[in-house]
N, C-alpha and C positions, 0 to 999 in steps of 0.2 A: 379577599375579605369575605366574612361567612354573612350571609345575608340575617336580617333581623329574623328570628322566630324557628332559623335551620340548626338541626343539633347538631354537635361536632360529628358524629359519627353519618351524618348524612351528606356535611359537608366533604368529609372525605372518600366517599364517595362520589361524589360528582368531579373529584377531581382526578377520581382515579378512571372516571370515564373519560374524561376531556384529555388525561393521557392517552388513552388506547385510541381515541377517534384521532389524535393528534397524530399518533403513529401512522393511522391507517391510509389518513390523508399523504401522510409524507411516501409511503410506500406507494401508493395506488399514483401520485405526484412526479414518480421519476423522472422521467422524462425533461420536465420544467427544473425541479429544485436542486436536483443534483448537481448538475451543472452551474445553477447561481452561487450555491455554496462551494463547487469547487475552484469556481472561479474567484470568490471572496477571499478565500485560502491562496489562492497563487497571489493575487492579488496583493494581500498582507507580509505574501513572502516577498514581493519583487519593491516595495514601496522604499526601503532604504536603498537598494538600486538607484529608483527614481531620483530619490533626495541628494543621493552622491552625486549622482551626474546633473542634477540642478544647481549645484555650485560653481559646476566648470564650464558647463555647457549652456546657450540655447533653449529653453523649456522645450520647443520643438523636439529639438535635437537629444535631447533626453528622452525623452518619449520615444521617439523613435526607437530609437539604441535599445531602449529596455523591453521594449516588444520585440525588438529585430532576437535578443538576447534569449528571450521566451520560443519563439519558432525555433531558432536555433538547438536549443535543449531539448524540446517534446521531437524535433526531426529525427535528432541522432540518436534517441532512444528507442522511438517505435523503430528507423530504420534497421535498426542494433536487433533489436529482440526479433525482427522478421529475418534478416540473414543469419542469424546462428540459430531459430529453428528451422528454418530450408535448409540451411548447408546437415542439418544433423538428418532432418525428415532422408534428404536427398541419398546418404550414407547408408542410413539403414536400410531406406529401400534396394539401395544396391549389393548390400550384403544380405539380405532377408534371408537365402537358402543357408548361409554359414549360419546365421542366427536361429535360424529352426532345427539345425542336425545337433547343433549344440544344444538346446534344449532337449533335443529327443534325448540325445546321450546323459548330460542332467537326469531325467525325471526316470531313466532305467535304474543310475544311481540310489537315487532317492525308491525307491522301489523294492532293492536290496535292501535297505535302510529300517523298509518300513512305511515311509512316508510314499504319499499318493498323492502327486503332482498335479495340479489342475487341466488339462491336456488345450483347454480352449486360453487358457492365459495369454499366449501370445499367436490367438488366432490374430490375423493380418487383418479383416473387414472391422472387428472390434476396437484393434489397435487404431486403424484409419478413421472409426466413427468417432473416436475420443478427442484425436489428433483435431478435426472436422468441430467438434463441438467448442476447444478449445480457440481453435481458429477464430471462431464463428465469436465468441464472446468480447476475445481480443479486438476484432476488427470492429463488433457493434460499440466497444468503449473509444477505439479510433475512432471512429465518426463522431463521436460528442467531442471529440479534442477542438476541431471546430467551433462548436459552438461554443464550448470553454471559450475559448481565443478569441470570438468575440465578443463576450461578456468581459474579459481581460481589456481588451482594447476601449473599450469601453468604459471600463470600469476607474480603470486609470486615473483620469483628469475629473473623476467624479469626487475621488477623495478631497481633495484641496479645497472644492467648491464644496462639498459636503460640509468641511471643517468649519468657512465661513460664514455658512446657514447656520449652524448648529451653535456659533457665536453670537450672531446677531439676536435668533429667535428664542435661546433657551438662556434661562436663571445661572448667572455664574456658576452659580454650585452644582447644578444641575448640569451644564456643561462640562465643567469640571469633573464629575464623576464618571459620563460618558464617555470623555475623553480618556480619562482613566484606565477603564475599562478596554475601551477601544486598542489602547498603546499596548495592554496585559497581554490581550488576545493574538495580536500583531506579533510579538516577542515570542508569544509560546510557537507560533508558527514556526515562526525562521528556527529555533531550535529545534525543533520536531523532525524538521527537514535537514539542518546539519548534522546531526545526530541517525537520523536515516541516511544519509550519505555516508557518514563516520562508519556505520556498519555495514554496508552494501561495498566500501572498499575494504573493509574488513574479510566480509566473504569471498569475496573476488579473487585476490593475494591470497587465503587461504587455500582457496579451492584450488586456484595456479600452484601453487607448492605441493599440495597434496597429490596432484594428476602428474607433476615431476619427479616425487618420491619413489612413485607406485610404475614410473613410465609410461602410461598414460600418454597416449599421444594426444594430438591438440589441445594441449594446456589453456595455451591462451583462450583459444573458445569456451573450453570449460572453467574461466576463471571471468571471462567477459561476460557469459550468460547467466553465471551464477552472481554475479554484481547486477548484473539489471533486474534479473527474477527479484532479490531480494528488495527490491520497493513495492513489489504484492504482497504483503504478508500472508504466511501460512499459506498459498494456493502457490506461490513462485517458489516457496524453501522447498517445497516436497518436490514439483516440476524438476528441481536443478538437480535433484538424485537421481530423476532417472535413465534421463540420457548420458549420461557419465559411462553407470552401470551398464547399459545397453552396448556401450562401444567398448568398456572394459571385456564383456562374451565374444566380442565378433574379433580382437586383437588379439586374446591371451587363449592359449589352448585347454586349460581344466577351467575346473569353479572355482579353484582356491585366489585367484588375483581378480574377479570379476567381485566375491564375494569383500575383496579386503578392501577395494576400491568403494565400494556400497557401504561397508562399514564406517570408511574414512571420511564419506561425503555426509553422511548420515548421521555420524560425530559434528562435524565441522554445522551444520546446519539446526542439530538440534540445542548445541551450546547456544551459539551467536543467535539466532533465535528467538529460542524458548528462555534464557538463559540473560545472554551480554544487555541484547534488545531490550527486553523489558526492562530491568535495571536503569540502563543510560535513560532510558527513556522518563523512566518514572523520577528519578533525578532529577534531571532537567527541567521534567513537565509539573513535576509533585504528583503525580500519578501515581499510583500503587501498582504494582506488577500486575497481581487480579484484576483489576479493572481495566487495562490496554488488552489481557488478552480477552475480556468479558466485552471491551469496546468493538474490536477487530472484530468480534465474532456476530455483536448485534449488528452492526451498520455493513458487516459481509452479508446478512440475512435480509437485511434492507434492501443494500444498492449494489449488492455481488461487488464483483471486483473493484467497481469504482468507491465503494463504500469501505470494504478495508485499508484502500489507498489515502483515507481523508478523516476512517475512526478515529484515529488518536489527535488530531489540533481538533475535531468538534467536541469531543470528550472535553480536550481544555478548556475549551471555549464554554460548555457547560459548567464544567469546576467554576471558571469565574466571573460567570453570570451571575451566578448562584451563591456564590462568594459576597454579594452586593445588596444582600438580601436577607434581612435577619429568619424568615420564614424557610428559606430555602439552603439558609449556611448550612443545614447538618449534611445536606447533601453533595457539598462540597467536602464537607470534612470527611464523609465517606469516603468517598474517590479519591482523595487524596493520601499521599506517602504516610 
């Protein structure tokens, strides 16, 4: 509301600053808010879990079962994504001399060509600092898994009792709407995430056919790590081209099968993507394509990797906040399909 005596154009102003301070906080905040909202987000996803097994079961016993359900999931995917980059780091290390003479022979090619090879591209200390940095990101968003997990745990038995507060102390109507709201946000989650699964097994089974067309050995890995990478947007799609490629050089003896292989993963990842992904997404979410990958790219600049993992349901979750709010519907209606 603009206060008495402030012109509009002053008003807007002040709100475009209490945006950017808003931002600042939440950036300079990581640490704390990251985690509370990714935890709200699992949270929303696991609640019809909850509800199902509160019919058959125990309230205990449900509870239980649905966090037992949670560790279960985040184990077998960190442990997933750490054995198929070891077993790959492990490979190339052991073949590093094949994979450097083949390069040398490569960039002699390219030389004849015309083209001038980069010679340090596949220096070994560069490769390993990268390898190192990405470790290093992975392992520092492991360690919030925990404390995700305990906010989940937590969070859990808070809903139900939140429900009943929110009964007692607020105006029908006004319960009523929050509750509304509440349920939109809850739905667009679970979607967000079955539809992120619907294409991470899309990629998956692609990438495994592709790597068996091509003869490509270890399909399975490369159809297993190209399904996990794909729940990082944009940092996992590009990750899953390389190692492909890298073990297409050390297997096939010219460029021409290393190159078709790179083409094919490179295809399969920029469709499903840039492409399937947004679409189903925006579908489902009422998202517009531009705005998940406008999302993905603000809340990756935010909260790195955790922040592309969680842009698209707070995107939602903005659409319809904002949705509820005759001042702030255009901003829904933006963002949206």
């Amino acid at each position: 509301m603009t206060a008495p005596g402030t012109s509009p154009g002053a008003s807007r102003l002040l709100w475009v600053i209490a945006l950017i301070l808003i931002l600042a906080a939440l950036r300079a905040s990581y640490a704390v808010t990251m985690p509370i909202l990714f935890a709200a987000i699992i949270v929303a996803a696991l609640w019809p879990l909850k509800l199902w097994l509160d019919k058959r079961l125990p309230s205990w016993l449900s509870y239980t079962l649905t966090v037992a359900t949670l560790v279960i999931i985040l184990t077998v995917f960190v442990a997933s994504v750490y054995l198929s980059l070891g077993q790959l780091m492990s490979v190339l290390g052991a073949q590093w001399p094949k994979l450097l003479s083949l390069y040398d022979a490569a960039a002699d090619k390219a030389r004849n060509w015309g083209v001038t090879l980069d010679a340090r591209l596949l220096d070994q200390q560069r490769i390993v600092a990268f390898a190192q940095m990405l470790a290093s990101s992975i392992y520092s968003f492991v360690t919030y898994v925990g404390f995700i997990g305990l906010f989940v745990i937590l969070g859990l038995p808070e809903v139900a009792r939140m429900q009943d507060k929110m009964r007692a102390e607020l105006e029908l109507e006004t319960h009523g709407q929050l509750r509304s709201t509440m349920i939109s946000i809850s739905e667009q989650v679970r979607r967000y995430f079955s539809t992120t699964l619907a294409t991470s097994l899309m990629t998956g089974m692609a990438s495994t056919l592709w790597a068996l067309a091509t003869g490509l050995d270890l399909p399975i890995v490369w159809g297993l790590l190209n399904f996990l990478l794909n729940f990082i947007p944009v940092i996992g799609n590009i990750i899953g081209i390389i190692p492909p490629t890298l073990y297409a050089a050390l297997q096939f003896h010219d460029i021409g099968m290393p190159a078709l292989v790179f083409a094919g993963f490179a295809t399969l990842q920029i469709i499903i993507s840039n492409f399937v992904y947004p679409i189903l997404q925006g579908r489902r979410l009422s998202l517009s394509p531009l705005a998940i990958v406008v999302a993905m790219t603000f809340w990756g600049w935010m909260w790195g990797i955790a922040g592309t993992l969680i842009a698209v349901p707070l995107t939602a979750s903005v659409v319809i906040i904002c949705d509820h709010f005759d001042r702030s519907r255009w901003v829904a209606k933006l963002l949206s399909a």
